[in-house]
C-alpha positions as CSV (number, residue, x, y, z in Angstrom):
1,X,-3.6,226.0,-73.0
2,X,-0.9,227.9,-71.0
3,X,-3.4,231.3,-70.4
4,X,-6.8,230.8,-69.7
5,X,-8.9,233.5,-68.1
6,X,-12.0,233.5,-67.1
7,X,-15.1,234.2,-64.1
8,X,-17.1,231.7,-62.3
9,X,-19.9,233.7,-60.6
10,X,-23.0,232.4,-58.7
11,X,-26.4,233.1,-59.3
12,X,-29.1,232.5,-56.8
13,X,-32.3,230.7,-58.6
14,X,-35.0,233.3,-56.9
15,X,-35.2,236.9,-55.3
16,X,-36.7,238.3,-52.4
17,X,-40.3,239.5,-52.8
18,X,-40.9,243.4,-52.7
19,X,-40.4,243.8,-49.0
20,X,-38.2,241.4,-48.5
21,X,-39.7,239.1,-46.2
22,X,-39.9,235.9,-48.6
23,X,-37.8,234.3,-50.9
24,X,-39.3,233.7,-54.5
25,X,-37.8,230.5,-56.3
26,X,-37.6,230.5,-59.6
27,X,-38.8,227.3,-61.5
28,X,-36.6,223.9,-61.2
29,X,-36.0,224.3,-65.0
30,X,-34.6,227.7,-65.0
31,X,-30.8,228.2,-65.3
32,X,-28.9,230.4,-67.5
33,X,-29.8,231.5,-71.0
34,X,-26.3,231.0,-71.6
35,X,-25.1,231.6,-75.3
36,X,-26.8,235.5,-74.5
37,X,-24.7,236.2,-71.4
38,X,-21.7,234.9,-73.4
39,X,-22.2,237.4,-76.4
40,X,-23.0,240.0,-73.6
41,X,-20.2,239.2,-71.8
42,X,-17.8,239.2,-74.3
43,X,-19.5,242.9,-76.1
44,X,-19.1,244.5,-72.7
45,X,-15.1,242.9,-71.8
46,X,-14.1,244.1,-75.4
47,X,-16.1,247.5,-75.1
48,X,-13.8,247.6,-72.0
49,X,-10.5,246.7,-73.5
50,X,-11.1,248.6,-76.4
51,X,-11.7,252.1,-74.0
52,X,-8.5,251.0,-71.7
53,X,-6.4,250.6,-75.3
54,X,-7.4,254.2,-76.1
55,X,-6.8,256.0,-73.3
56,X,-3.1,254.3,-73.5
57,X,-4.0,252.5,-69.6
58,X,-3.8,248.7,-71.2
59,X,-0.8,246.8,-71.0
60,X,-0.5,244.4,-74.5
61,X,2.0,241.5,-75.1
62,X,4.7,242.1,-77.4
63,X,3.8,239.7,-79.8
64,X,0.7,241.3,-80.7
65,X,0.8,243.6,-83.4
66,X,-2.6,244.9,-83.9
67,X,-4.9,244.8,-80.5
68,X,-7.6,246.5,-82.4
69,X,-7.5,243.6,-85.4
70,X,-7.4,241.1,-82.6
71,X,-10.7,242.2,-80.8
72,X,-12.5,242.4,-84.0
73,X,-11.7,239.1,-84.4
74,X,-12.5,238.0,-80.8
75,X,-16.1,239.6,-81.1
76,X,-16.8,237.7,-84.5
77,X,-16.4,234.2,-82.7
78,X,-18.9,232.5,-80.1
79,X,-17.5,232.3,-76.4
80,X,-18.7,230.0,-74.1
């Protein structure tokens, strides 16, 4: 593949505690529930490009006909 966005972003495993005086760890096991920030992810980027397309503010490549049609179809498959 030629074009191939995407984010890395950093989570930290804990929080501080209410005043902010301790860190809380979060349990060895824990990581990311991953396949729900992926659909939330990708509901919230197409919500987004979907806006940007109606307002007239997003820029789409020549070759694509239907930008509409095409986020349908990027919302009805699993993103990882």
């Amino acid at each position: 593949m030629m074009y191939h966005p995407h984010i890395h972003i950093v989570v930290p495993a804990g929080c501080l505690s209410v005043d902010c005086t301790e860190w809380i760890s979060s349990s060895p096991s824990f990581f990311l529930p991953v396949e729900k920030i992926s659909a939330d992810f990708r509901e919230k980027l197409l919500f987004c490009l979907s806006k940007e397309l109606k307002k007239g503010s997003l820029n789409i490549p020549n070759d694509i006909d239907d930008a509409e049609k095409l986020f349908e179809k990027l919302n009805s498959i699993p993103w990882v």
